[in-house]
KOLVEXFI-456037 format. One record per residue: residue in three letters; x, y, z of N, C-alpha, C in turn. Coordinates in nm, 2 decimals, always signed. Each point is the difference from the previous one (the first is absolute). Layout:
# residues N
ALA_X_Y_Z_X_Y_Z_X_Y_Z
...
END
This chain:
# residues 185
UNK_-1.87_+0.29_+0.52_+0.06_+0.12_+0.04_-0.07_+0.12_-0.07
UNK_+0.00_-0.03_-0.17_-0.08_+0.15_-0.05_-0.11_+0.02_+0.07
UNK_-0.11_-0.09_-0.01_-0.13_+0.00_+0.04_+0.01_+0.09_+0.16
UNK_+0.12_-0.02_+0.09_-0.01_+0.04_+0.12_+0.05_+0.16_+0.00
UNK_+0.09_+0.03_-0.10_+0.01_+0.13_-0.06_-0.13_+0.08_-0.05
UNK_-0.05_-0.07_-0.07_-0.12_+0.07_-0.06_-0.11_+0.00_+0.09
UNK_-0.03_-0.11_+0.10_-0.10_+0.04_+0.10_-0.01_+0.14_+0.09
UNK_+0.14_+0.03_+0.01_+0.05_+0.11_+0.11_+0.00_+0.13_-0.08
UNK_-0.05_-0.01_-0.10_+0.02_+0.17_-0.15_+0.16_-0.01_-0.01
UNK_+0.10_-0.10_-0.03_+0.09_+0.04_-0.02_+0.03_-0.03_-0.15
UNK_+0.10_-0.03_-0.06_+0.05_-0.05_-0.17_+0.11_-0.03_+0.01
UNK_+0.04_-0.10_-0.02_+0.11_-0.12_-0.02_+0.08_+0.04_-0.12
UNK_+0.18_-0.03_+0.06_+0.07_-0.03_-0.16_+0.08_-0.12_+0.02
UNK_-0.04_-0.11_-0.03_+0.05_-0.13_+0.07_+0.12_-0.01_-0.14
UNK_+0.12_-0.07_+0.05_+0.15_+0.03_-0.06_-0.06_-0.26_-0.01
UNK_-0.05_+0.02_-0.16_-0.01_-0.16_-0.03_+0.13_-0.06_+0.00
UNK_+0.02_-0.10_+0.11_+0.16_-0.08_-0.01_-0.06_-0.11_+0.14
UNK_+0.06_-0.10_-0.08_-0.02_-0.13_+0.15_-0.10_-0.12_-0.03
UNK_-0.12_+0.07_+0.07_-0.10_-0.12_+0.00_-0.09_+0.11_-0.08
UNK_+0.04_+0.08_-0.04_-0.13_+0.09_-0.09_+0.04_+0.02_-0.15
UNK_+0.12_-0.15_-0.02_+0.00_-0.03_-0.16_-0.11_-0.05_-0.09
UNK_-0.07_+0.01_+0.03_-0.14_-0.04_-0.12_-0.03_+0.12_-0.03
UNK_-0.02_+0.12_+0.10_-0.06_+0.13_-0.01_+0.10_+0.12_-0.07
UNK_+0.16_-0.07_+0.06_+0.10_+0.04_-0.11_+0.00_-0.05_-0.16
UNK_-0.04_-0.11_+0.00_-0.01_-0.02_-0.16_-0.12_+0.08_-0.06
UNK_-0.11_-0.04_+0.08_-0.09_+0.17_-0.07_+0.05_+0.11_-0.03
UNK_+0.07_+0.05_+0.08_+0.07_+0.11_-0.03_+0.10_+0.01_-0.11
UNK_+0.07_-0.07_-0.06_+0.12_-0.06_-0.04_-0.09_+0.00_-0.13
UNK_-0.16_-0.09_-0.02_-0.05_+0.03_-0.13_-0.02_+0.09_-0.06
UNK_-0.07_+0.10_+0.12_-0.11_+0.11_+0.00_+0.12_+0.13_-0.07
UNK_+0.15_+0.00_+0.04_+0.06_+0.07_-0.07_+0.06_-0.06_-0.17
UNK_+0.01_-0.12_+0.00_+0.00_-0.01_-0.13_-0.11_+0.03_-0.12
UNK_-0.09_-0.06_+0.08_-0.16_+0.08_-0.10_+0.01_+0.12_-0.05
UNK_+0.03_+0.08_+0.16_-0.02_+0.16_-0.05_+0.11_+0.05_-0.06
UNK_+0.14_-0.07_+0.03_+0.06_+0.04_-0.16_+0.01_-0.01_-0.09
UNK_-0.09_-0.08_-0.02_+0.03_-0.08_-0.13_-0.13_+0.13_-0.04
UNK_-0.11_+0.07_+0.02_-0.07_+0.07_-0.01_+0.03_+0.17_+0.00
UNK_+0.11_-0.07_+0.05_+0.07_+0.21_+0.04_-0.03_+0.05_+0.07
UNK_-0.07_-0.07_+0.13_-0.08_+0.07_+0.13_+0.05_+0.02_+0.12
UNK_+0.13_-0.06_-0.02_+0.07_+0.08_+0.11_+0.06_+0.16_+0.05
UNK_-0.03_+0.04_+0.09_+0.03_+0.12_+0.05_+0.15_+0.03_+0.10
UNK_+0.12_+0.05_-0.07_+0.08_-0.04_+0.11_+0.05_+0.16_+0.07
UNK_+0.06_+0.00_+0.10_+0.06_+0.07_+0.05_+0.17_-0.04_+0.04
UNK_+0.09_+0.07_-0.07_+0.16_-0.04_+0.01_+0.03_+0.14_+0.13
UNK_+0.11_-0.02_+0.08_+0.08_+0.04_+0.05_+0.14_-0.01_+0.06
UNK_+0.09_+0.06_-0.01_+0.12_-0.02_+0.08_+0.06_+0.09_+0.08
UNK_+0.07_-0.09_+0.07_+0.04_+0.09_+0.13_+0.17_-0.04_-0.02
UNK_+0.05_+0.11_+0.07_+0.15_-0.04_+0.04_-0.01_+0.04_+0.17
UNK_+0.13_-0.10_+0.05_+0.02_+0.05_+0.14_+0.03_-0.09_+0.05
UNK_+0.09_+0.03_+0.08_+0.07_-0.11_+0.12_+0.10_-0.07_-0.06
UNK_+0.06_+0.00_-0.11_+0.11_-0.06_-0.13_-0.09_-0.11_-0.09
UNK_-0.12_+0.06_+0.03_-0.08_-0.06_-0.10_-0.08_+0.08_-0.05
UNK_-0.04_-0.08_-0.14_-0.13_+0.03_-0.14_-0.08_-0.11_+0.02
UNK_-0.13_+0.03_+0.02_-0.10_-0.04_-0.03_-0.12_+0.01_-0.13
UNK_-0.05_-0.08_-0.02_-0.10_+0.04_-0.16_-0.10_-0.09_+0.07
UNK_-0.18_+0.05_+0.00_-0.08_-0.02_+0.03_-0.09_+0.03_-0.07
UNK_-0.07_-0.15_-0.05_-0.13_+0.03_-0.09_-0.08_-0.09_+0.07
UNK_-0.16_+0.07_+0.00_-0.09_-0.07_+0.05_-0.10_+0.04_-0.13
UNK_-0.07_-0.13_-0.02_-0.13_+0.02_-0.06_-0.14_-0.06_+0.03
UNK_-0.09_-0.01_-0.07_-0.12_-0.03_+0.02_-0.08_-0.06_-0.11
UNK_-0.07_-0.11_+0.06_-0.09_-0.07_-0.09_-0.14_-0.07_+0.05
UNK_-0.05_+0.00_-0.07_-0.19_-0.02_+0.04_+0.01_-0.18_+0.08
UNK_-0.10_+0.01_+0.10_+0.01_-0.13_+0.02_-0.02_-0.12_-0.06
UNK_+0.05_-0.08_+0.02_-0.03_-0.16_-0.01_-0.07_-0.10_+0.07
UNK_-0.04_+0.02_+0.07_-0.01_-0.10_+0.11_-0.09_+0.05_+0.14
UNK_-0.06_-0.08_+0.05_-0.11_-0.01_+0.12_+0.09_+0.00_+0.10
UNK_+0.03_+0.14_+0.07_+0.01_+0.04_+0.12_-0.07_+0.09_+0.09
UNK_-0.05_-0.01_+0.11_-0.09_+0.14_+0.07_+0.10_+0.10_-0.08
UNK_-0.15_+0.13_+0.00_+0.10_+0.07_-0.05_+0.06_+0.05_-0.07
UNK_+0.05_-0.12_-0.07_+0.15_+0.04_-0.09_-0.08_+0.10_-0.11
UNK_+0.08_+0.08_-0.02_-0.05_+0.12_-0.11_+0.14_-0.04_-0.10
UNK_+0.12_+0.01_+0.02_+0.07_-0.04_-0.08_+0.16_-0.04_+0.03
UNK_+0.04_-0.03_-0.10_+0.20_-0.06_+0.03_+0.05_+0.12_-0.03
UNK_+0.17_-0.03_+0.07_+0.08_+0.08_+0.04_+0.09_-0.03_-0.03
UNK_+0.12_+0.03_-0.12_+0.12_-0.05_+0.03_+0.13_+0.05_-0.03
UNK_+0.11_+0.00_+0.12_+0.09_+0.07_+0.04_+0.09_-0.02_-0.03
UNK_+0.11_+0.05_-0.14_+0.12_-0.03_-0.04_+0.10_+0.04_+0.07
UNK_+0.08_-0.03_+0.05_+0.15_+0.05_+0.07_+0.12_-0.01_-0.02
UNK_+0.08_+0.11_-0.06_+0.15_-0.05_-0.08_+0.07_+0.11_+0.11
UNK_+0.06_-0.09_+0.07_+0.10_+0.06_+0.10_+0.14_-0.01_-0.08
UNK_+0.09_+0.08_+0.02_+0.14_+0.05_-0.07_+0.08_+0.07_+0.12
UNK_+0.12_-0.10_+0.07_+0.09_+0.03_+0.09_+0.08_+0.06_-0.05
UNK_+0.10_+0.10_+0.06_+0.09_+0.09_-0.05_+0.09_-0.09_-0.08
UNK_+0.06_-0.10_+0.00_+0.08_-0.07_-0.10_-0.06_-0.01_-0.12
UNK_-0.12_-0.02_+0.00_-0.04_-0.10_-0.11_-0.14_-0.03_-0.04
UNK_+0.04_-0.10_+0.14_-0.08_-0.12_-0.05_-0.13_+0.04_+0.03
UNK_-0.14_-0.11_-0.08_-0.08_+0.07_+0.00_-0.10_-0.18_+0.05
UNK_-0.09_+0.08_+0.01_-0.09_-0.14_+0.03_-0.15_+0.03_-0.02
UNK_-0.10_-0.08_-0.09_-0.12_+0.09_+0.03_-0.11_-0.14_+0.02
UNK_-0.12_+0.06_+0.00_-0.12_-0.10_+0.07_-0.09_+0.07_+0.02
UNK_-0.14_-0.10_-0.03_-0.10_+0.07_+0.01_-0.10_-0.08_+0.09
UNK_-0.12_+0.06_+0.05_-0.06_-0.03_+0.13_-0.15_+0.04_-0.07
UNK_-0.10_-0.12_+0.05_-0.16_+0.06_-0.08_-0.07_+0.00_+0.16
UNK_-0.09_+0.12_+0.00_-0.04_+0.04_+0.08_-0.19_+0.01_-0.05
UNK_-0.09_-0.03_+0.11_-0.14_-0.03_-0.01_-0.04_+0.14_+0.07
UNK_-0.06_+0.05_-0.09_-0.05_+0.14_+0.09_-0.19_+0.02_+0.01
UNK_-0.03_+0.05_+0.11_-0.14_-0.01_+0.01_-0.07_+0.15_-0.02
UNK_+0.06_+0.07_-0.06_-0.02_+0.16_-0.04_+0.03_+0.00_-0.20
UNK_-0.06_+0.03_-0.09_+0.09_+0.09_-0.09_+0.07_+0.08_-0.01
UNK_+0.12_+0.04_+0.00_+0.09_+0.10_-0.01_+0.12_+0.03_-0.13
UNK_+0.05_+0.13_+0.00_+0.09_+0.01_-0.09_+0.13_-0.10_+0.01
UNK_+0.09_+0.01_-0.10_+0.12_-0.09_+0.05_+0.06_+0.11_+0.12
UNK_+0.00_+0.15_-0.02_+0.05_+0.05_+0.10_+0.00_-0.06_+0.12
UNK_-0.13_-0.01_+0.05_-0.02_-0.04_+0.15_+0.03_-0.10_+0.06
UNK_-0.02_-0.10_-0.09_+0.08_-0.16_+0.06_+0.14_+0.06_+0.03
UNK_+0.11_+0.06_-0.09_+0.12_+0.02_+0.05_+0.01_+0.06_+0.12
UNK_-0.08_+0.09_+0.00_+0.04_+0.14_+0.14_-0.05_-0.17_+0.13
UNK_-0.07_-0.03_-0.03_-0.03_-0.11_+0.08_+0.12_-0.08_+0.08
UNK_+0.02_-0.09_-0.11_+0.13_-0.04_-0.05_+0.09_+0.04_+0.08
UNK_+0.06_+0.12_-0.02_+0.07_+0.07_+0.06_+0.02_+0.00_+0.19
UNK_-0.17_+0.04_+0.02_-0.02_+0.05_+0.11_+0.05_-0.16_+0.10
UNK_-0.09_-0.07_-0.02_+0.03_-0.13_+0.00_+0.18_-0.07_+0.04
UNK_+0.08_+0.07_-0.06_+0.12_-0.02_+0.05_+0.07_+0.10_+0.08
UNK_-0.11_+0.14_+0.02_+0.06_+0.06_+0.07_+0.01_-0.03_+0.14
UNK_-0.13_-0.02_+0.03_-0.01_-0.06_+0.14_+0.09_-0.15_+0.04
UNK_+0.01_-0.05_-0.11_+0.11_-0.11_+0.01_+0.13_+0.00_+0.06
UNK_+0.06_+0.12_-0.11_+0.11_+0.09_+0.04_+0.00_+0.05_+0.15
UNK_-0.12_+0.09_+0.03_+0.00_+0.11_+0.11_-0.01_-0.05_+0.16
UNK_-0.08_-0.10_-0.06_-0.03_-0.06_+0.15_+0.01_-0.17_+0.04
UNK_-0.01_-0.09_-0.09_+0.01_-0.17_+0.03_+0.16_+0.02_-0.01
UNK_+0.06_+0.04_-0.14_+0.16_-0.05_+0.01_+0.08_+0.07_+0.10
UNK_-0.02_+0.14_+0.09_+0.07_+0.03_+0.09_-0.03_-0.14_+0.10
UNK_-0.08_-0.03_+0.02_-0.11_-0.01_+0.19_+0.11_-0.19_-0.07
UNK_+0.00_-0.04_-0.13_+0.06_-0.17_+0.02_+0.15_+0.03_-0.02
UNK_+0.05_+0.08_-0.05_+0.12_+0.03_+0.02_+0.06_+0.05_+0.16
UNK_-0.06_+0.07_+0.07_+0.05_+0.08_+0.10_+0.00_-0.17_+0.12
UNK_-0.14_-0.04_-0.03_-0.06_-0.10_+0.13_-0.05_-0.12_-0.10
UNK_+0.02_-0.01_-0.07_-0.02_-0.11_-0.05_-0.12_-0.06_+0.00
UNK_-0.09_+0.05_-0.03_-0.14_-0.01_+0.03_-0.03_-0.11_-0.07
UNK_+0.01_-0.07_-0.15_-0.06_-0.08_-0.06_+0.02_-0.13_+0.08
UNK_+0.11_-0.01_+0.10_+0.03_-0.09_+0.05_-0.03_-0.04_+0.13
UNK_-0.09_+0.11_+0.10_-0.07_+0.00_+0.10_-0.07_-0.12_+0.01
UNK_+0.01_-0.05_+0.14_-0.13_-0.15_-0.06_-0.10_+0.05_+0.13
UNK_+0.01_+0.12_+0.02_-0.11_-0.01_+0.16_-0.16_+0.03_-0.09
UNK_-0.07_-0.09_+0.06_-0.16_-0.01_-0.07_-0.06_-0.02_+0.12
UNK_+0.01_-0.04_+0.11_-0.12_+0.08_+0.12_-0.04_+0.06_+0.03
UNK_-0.13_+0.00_+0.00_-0.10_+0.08_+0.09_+0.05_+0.14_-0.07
UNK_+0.04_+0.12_+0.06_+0.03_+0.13_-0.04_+0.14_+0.05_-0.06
UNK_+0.05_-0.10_+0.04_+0.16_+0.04_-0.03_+0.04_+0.02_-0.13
UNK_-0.05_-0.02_-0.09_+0.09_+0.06_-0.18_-0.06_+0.11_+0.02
UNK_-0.12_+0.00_+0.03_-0.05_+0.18_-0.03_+0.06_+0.09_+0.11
UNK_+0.03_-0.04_+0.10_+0.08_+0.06_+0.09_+0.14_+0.08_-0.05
UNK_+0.12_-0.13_+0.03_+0.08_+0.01_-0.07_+0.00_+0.06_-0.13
UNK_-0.07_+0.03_-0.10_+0.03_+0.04_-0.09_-0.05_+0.21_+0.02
UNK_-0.03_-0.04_+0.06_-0.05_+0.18_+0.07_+0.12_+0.01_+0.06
UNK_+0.06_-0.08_+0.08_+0.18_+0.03_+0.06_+0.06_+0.10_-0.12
UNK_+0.00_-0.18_-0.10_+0.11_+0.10_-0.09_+0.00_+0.08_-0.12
UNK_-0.16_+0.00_+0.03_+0.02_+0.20_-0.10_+0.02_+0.08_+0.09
UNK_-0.02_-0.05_+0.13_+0.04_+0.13_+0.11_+0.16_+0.05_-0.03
UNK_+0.04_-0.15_+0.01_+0.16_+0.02_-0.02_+0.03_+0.08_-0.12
UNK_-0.07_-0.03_-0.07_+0.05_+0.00_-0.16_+0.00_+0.23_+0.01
UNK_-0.11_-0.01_+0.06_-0.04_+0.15_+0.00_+0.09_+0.05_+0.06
UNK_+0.04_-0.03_+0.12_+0.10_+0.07_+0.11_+0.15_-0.03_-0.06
UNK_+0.01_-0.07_-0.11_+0.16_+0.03_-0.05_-0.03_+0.05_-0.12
UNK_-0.12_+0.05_-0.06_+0.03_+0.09_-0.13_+0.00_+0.12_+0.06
UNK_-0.04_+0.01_+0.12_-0.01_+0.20_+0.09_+0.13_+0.02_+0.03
UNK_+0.12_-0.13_-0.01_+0.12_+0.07_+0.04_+0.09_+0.03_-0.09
UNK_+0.07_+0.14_-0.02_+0.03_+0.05_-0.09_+0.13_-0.05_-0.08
UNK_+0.06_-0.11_+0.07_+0.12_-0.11_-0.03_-0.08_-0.01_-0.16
UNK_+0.10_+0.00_-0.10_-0.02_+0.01_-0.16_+0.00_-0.21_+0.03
UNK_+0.09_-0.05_+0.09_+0.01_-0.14_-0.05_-0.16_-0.08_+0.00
UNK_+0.01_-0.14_-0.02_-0.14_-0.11_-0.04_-0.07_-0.01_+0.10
UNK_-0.09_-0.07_-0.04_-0.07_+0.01_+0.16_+0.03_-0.13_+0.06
UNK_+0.09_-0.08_-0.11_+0.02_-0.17_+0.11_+0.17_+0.00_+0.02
UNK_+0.08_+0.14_-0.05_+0.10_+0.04_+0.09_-0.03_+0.07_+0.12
UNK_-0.12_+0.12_+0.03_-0.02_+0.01_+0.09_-0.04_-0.10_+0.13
UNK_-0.06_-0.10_-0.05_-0.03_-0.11_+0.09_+0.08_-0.06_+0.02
UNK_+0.12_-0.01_-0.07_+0.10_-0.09_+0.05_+0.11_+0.08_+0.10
UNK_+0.01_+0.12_+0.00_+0.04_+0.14_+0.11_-0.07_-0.03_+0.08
UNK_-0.11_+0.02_+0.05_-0.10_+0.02_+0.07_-0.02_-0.14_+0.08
UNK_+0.04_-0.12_-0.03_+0.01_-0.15_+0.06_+0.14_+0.01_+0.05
UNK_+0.13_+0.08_-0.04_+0.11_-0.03_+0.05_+0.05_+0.12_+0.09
UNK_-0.10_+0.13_-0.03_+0.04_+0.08_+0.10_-0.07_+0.09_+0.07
UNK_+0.02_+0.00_+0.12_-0.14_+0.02_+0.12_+0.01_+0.18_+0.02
UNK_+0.11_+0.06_-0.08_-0.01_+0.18_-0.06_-0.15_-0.01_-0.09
UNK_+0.10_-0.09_-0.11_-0.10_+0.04_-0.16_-0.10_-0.06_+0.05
UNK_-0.06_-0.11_+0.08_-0.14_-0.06_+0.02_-0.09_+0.12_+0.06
UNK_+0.04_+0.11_+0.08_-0.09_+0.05_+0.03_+0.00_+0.18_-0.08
UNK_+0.10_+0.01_-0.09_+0.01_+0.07_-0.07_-0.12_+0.07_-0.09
UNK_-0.07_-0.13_-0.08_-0.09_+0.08_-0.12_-0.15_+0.05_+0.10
UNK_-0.01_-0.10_+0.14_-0.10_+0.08_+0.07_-0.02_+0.16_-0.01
UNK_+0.14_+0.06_+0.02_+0.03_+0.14_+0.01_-0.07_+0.03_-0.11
UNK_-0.04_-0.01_-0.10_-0.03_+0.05_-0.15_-0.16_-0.03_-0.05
UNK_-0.04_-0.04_+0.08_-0.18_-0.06_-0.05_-0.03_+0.16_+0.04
UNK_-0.09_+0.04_-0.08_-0.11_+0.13_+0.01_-0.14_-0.05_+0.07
END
């Protein structure tokens, strides 16, 4: 998969976990070396919101190991803190095919869950997508153009509620079904 990244001018930040535990233990060394040397570079941040604290460090260390590519490791500390309490943290090593600050892997990071957030967890929540089994011919790519359609035509309507309450309005009542039509620009 890097190699098919880097044929097309693109740069990879592959998240090592699974079947890419060898290349996680390079990583795993590659940060003990460099701190045992002092050569780590980190970047901390935290966020509040949603009845949560978050604390986020990512840092960086020189490679280890024969990958296309690989310029160097990544790795992502995460101490999440729910409004009670409790706290849970873990960390994630990531193979990157660019040099960069620790900044950037986070904004990365970040971005990375935003689209998670913005767009896969509505579209499996609302319709359940992860659970679709249509694989013919044109149909996932099809369907899946449906329900951003959907997804789009219930965020234009000005109803403050969910979008998988609106769908559940909109399946039980043949007003509200043709309702958010009125509202697309």
């Amino acid at each position: 998969m890097a190699e098919g990244v880097l044929a097309r001018g693109g740069h990879y930040a592959l998240k090592l976990e699974g079947v890419a535990a060898p290349l996680r233990d390079c990583a795993v060394k590659a940060f003990a070396d460099a701190e045992k040397r002092g050569a780590v570079a980190f970047c901390e941040k935290s966020e509040k919101g949603h009845d949560r604290f978050e604390r986020r460090r990512v840092g960086g260390a020189p490679k280890d190991a024969n990958l296309p590519g690989l310029a160097m490791f990544g790795r992502v500390e995460r101490e999440p803190r729910k409004h009670n309490g409790e706290t849970s943290a873990f960390a994630y090593y990531v193979a990157l095919s660019k040099r960069m600050s620790p900044r950037k892997p986070m904004e990365v990071d970040r971005a990375h869950w935003g689209v998670e957030n913005k767009l896969h967890w509505p579209l499996d929540l609302v319709f359940d997508e992860d659970d679709a089994r249509s694989r013919k011919n044109h149909a996932p790519q099809n369907l899946s153009v449906i329900r951003r359609m959907a997804i789009d035509i219930s965020n234009a309507h000005p109803d403050q509620r969910s979008g998988a309450r609106k769908m559940n309005l909109a399946a039980g009542s043949k007003e509200f079904f043709f309702e958010p039509f009125t509202h697309r620009r």
